[in-house]
C-alpha positions as CSV (number, residue, x, y, z in Angstrom):
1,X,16.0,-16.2,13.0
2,X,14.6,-12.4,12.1
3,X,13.8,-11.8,9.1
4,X,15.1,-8.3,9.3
5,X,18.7,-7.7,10.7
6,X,19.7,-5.4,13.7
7,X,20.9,-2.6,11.0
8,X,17.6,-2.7,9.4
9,X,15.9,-2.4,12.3
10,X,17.9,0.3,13.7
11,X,17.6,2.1,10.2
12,X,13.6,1.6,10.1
13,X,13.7,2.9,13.5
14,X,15.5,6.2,12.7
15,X,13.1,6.9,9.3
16,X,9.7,5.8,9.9
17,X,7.3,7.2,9.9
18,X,7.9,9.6,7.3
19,X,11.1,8.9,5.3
20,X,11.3,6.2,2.5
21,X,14.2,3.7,2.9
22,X,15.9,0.3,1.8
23,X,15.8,-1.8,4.2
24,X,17.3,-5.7,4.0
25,X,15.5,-9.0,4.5
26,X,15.8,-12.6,4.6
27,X,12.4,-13.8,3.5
28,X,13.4,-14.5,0.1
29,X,13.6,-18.2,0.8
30,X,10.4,-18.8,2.7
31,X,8.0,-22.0,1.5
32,X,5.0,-20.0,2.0
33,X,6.0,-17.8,-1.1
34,X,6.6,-20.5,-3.7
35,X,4.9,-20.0,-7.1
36,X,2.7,-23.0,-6.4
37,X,2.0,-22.0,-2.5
38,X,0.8,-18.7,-4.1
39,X,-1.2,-20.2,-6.9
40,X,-2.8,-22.6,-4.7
41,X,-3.4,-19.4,-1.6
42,X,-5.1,-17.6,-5.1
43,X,-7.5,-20.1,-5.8
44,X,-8.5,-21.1,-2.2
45,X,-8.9,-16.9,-1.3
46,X,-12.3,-15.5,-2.2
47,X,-13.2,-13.8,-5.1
48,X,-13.1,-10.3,-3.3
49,X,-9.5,-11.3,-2.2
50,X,-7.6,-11.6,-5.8
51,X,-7.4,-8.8,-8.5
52,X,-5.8,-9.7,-11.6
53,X,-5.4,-7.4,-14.6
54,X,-2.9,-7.1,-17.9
55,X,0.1,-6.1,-17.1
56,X,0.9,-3.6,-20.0
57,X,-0.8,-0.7,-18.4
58,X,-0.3,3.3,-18.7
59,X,1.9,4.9,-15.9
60,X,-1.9,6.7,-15.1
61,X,-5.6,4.8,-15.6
62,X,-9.0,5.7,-15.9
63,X,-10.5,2.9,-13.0
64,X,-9.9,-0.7,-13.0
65,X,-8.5,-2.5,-15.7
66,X,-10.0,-5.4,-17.2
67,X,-8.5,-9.3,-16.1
68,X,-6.7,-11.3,-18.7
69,X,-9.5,-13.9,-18.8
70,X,-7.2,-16.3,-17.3
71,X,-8.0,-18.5,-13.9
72,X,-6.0,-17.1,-11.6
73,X,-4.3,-20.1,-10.1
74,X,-3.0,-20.0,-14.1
75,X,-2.2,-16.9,-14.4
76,X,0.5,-17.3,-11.5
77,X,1.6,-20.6,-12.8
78,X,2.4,-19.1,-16.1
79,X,3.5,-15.6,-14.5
80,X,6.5,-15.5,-16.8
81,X,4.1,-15.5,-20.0
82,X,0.9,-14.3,-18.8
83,X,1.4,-10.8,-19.0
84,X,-0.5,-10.2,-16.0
85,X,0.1,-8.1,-12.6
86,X,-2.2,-10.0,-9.5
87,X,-2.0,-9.0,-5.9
88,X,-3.8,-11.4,-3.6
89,X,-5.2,-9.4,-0.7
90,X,-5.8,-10.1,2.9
91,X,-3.6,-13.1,3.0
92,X,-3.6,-13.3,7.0
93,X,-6.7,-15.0,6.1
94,X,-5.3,-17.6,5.9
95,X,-3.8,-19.3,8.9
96,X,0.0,-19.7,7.7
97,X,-0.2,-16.2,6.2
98,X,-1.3,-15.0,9.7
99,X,1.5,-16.4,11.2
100,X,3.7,-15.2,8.7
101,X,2.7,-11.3,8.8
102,X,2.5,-11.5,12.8
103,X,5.7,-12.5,13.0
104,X,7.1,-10.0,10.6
105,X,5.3,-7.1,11.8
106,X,6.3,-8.0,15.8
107,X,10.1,-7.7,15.0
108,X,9.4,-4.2,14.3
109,X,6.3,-3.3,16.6
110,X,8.8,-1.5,19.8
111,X,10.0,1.1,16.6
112,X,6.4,1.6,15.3
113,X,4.9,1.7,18.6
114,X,7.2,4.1,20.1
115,X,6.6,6.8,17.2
116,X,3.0,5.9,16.3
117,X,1.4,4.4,19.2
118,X,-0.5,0.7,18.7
119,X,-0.8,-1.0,15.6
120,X,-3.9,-1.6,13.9
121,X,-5.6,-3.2,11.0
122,X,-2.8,-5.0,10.3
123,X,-2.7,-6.6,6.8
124,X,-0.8,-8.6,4.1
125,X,-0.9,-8.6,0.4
126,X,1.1,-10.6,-2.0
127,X,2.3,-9.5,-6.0
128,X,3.1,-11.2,-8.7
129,X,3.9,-9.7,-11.9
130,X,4.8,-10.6,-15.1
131,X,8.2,-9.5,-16.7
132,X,7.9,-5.5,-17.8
133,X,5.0,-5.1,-15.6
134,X,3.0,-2.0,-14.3
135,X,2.1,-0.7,-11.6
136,X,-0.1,2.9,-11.9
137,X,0.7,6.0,-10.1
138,X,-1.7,5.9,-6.8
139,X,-1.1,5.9,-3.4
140,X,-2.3,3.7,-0.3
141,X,-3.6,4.6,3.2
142,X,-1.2,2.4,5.4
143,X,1.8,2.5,6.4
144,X,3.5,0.1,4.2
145,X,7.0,-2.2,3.6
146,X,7.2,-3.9,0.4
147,X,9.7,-6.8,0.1
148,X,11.0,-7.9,-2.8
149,X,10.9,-11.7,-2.6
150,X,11.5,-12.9,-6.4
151,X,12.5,-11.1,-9.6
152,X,13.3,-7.1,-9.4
153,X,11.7,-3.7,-9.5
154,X,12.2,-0.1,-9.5
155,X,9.4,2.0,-7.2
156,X,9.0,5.8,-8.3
157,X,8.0,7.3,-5.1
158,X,7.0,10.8,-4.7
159,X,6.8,13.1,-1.5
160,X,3.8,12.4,0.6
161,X,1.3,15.5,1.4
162,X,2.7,17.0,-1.2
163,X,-0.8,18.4,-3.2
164,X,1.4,18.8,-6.6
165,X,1.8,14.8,-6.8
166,X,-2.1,13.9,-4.9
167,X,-4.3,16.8,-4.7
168,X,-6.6,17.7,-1.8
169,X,-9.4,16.6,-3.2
170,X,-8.3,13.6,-4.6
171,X,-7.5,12.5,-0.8
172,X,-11.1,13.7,0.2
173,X,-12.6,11.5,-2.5
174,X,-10.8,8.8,-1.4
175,X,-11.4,8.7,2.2
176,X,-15.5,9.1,2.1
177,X,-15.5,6.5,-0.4
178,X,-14.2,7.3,-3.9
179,X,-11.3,5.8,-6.0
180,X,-7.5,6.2,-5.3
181,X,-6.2,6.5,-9.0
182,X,-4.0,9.7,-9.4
183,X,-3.7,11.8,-12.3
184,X,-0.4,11.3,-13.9
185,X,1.2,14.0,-16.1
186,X,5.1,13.7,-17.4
187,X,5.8,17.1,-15.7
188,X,5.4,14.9,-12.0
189,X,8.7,12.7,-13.0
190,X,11.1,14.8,-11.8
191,X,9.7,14.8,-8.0
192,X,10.0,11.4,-8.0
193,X,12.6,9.1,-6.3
194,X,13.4,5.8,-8.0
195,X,14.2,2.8,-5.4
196,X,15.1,-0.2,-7.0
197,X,14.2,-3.4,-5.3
198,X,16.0,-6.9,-6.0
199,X,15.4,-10.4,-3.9
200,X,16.4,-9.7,-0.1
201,X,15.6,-6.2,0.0
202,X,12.6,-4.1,1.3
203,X,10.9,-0.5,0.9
204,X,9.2,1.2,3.8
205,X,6.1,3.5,2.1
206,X,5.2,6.6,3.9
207,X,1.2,6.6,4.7
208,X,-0.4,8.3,1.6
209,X,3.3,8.9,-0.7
210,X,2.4,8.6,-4.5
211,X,3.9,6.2,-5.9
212,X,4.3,3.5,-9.4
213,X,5.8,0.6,-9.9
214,X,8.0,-1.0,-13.1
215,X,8.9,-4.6,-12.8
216,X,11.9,-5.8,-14.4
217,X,12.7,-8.0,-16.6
218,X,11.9,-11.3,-14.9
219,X,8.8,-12.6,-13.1
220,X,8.5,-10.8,-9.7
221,X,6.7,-11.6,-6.1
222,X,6.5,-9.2,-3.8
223,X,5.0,-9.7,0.2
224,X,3.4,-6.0,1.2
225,X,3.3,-5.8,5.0
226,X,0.7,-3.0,5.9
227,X,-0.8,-1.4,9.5
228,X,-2.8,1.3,10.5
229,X,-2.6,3.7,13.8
230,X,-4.5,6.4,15.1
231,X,-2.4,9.1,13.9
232,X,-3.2,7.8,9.7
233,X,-6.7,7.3,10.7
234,X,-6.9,11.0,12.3
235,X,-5.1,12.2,8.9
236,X,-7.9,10.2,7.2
237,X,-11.1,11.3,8.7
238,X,-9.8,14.8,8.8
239,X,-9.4,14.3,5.1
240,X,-13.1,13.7,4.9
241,X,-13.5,16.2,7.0
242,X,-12.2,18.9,4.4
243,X,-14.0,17.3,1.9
244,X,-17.5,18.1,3.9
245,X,-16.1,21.5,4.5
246,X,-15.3,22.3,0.6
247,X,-19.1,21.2,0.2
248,X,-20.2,23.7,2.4
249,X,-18.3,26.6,0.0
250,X,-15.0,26.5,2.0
251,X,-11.5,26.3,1.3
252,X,-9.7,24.0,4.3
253,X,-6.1,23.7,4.9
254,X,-4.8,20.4,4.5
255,X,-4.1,18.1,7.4
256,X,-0.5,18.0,9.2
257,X,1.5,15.5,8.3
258,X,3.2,13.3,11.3
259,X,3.8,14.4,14.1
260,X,0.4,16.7,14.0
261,X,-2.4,15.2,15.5
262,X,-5.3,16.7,13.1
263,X,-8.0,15.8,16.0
264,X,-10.0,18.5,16.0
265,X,-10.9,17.9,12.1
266,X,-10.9,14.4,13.1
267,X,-13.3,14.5,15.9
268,X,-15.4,16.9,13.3
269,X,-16.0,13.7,10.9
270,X,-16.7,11.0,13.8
271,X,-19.2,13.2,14.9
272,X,-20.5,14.1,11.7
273,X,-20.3,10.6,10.2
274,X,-22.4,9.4,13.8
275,X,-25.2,12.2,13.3
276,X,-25.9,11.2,9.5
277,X,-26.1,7.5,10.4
278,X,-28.7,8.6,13.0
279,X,-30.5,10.1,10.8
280,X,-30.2,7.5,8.2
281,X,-32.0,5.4,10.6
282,X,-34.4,7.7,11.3
């Protein structure tokens, strides 16, 4: 049976890659996403795999928060109380979870594949957030459907490439190794596009798009399916790119959004990126 339906397909198929949209599911049943299957994945995944924090944060942060100083296989078992906000990472680790995100993600690779080209790095992560939860305002560099499996939330989602919500640099810092936190002022709210998200339903996330999260007002789990292709690595590296370019005194344009190709800039970082390791070695 397919966990997405012939309308959502048809629907992802018209939007992606660059237009946020609803989309319906029927994973909101699935074994693997049971409280207890999650607290038990937590505890088995390694330490570099789980990041836990309290839940009552600021629509913007200042780096990481701290964890509740709860185990995490608690935290999850006592979601409703521990005021917490976890995402395990990576959970195609796992065998099941492998299964689980491979046959997600191949119900929907002849739509991605025929704008995007092959998929890569594919990935899974898994949230669970106590009632009220936050999310901060950041964005991620995949391409990106969150489905809401338990409990309900409303994403604020704000327009991708746009350097009003992420600025230029911001996205250079990010992509030659810096953080991904975004400075949030109330003046950005208007921009933004609410999409509330309930059991059975799903949000595609346009590579890069701004974006924070409010949980409502029970415990929620949410199953993030995420891949890569060559066209959001070539926005990417010609990110960094511009970011070894604004060293150098200059002031580059920012990247083309999809369909542009950005290669040139692209090719400009591989090759940079290849001559410093050399001479690292050296």
């Amino acid at each position: 049976m397919s966990v997405f339906p012939p309308a959502s397909r048809a629907a992802f198929a018209q939007a992606y890659p660059e237009v946020p949209h609803v989309l319906a599911h029927t994973l909101h049943q699935h074994p693997l996403l049971e409280r207890e299957a999650l607290a038990t994945l937590a505890e088995a995944l390694p330490a570099s795999s789980v990041e836990y924090n309290a839940a009552d944060q600021p629509l913007g942060v200042d780096g990481k928060p701290a964890p509740t100083g709860l185990p995490i296989g608690e935290t999850i078992r006592r979601i409703e109380s521990s005021k917490s906000w976890a995402v395990l990472k990576n959970v195609e680790q796992h065998a099941p979870y492998a299964a689980l995100l491979a046959d997600l993600l191949a119900e929907l690779t002849p739509q991605i594949e025929a704008r995007t080209g092959r998929m890569l790095k594919t990935q899974g992560f898994i949230f669970i957030s106590s009632p009220g939860s936050v999310t901060p305002y950041h964005f991620d560099p995949e391409h990106n459907i969150l489905l809401q499996i338990r409990g309900s939330k409303v994403m604020t989602q704000f327009p991708a490439g746009d350097p009003a919500y992420a600025p230029d640099t911001v996205h250079e810092t990010y992509h030659t190794g810096g953080g991904r936190e975004l400075q949030w002022r109330d003046s950005l709210l208007p921009g933004g596009r609410e999409f509330a998200l309930g059991p059975g339903e799903a949000l595609f996330v346009p590579v890069m798009a701004p974006h924070f999260v409010r949980n409502g007002p029970q415990a929620s789990v949410s199953l993030s399916i995420t891949w890569r292709s060559e066209w959001s690595f070539a926005e990417a590296d010609a990110r960094a790119f511009n970011g070894l370019l604004r060293q150098w005194g200059l002031s580059p344009a920012s990247p083309g959004r999809w369909p542009a190709g950005n290669r040139a800039k692209a090719l400009g970082w591989r090759v940079a990126r290849k001559l410093s390791g050399k001479l690292g070695a050296g």
